[in-house]
N, C-alpha and C positions, 0 to 999 in steps of 0.2 A: 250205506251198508251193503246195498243189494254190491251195488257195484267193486267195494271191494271183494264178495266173493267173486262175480265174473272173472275179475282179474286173477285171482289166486287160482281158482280152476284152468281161465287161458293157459296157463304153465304144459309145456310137453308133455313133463310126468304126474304121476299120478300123485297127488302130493299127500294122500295118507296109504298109498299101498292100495295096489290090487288085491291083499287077502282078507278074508269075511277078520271082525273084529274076533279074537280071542273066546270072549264070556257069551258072545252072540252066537257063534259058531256054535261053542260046549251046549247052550241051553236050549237052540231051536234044535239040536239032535237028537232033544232027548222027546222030542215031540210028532205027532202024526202032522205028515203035509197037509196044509190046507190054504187057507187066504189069509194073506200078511200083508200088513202095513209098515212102511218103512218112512220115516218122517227127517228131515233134514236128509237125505240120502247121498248127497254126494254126487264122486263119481262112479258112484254103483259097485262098489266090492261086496259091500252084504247081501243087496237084492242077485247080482251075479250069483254068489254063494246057495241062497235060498232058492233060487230058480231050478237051479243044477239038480236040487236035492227035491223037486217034484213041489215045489210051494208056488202057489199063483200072488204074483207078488204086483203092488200097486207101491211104487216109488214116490216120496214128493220132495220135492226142493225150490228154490226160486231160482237156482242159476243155471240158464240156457246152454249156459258155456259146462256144467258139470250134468248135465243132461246127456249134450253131446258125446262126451269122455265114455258115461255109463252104456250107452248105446254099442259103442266102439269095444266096449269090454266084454260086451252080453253078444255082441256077434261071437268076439273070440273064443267064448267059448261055448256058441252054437244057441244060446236060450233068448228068448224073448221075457222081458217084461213090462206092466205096462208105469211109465214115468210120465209125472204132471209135474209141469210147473207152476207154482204157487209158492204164495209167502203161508207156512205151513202156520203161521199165527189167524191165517186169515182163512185157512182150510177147513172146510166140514165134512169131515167122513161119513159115509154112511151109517144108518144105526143098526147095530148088532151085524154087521157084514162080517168080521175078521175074525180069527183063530186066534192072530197073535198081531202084535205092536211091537214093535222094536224102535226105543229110544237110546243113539247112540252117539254119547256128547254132543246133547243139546241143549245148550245153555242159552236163556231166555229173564227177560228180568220176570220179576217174581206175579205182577199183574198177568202178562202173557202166561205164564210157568199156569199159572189156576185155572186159566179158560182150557191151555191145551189137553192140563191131563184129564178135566170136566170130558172133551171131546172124546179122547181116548179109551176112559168109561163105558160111554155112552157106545161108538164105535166096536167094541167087545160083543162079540157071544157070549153067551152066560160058558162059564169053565174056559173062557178065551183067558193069556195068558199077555203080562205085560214085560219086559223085557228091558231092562234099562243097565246101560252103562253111564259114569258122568266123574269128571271131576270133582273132588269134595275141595270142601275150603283149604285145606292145608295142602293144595296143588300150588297157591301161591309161591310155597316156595322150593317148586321146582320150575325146572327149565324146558320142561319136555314137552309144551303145549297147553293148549286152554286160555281163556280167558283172561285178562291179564286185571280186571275187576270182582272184587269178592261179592260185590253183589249178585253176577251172575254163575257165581261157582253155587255148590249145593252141600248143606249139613244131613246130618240121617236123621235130625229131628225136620226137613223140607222133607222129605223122603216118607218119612212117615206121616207129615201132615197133609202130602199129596195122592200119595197110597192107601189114605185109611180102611177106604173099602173094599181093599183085596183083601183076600187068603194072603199071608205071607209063607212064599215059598225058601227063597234065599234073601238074604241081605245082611251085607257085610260092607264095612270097609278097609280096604287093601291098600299096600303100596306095591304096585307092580312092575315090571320092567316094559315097557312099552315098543315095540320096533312095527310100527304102522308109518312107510312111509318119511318123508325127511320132516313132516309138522309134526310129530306124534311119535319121541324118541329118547329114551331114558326113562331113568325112574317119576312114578306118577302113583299120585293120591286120588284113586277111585272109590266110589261109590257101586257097589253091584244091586241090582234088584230083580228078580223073578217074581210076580205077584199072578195067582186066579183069579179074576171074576166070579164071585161066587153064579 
């Protein structure tokens, strides 16, 4: 698995876009800069984004190769952040370090799915904020991206059995028109979530 991401990041382009995701963008703005965690991250368009905007951002991925890429982006537009590579299944945050968590189509079978948002919990300040985008089940049947296994797409009864002990801020689900890059294009059945730490 590691290795098919390596290979999909090697690609010249950026293969979901260099701009911050859509719902990620809208909801870290509505928020005071502080320490954010970004989990699957890519090649760095959210943490790029987040950086820009005065947020001290700790990146994780497992691909060297979209390490790289993120690096190369974060010059271009002048900001450092700081990216570790790890299998974010296998990653420990700090506890109570972060402001905010940003989950952004990260789909995981359901044993991993419970340890990580345990982690992510725990990794919150009290009034820290969670942050999720994700395809839902009925992404099946579209073309635009995602998982092509229902077990690791996500319902809003997961969503809610994973979230129990936030605040709920927003949570909805949508079908959106997607233009992230050539893997992430057309219409898509998302999952949105904003949740407090009490």
């Amino acid at each position: 698995m590691k290795q098919n991401w390596e290979e999909r990041y090697g690609s010249s382009d950026y293969v979901y876009g260099v701009e911050p995701n859509d719902y990620f963008r809208q909801e870290l703005s509505k928020l005071k800069p502080g320490m954010l965690l970004l989990l699957g991250e890519g090649e760095g368009r959210n943490a790029t984004f987040a950086s820009k905007n005065g947020w001290s951002v700790d990146a994780v991925d497992w691909s060297e190769e979209a390490r790289n890429k993120a690096h190369r982006l974060s010059r271009s537009h002048n900001v450092i952040f700081n990216y570790i590579v790890a299998d974010i299944t296998q990653y420990t945050p700090d506890t109570e370090k972060f402001d905010a968590v940003a989950l952004i189509y990260i789909h995981l079978p359901e044993y991993e799915r419970q340890e990580l948002f345990k982690k992510i919990f725990n990794a919150l300040k009290p009034g820290g904020k969670l942050i999720l985008e994700a395809f839902d089940i009925d992404q099946i049947k579209y073309k635009s991206g995602g998982p092509s296994s229902p077990d690791l797409l996500y319902s809003l009864e997961d969503i809610v059995e994973l979230c129990i002990d936030y605040n709920f801020d927003n949570f909805s689900k949508e079908v959106i028109q997607l233009s992230e890059g050539r893997l992430h294009k057309g219409d898509a059945a998302v999952i949105r979530f904003t949740g407090t730490k009490p």
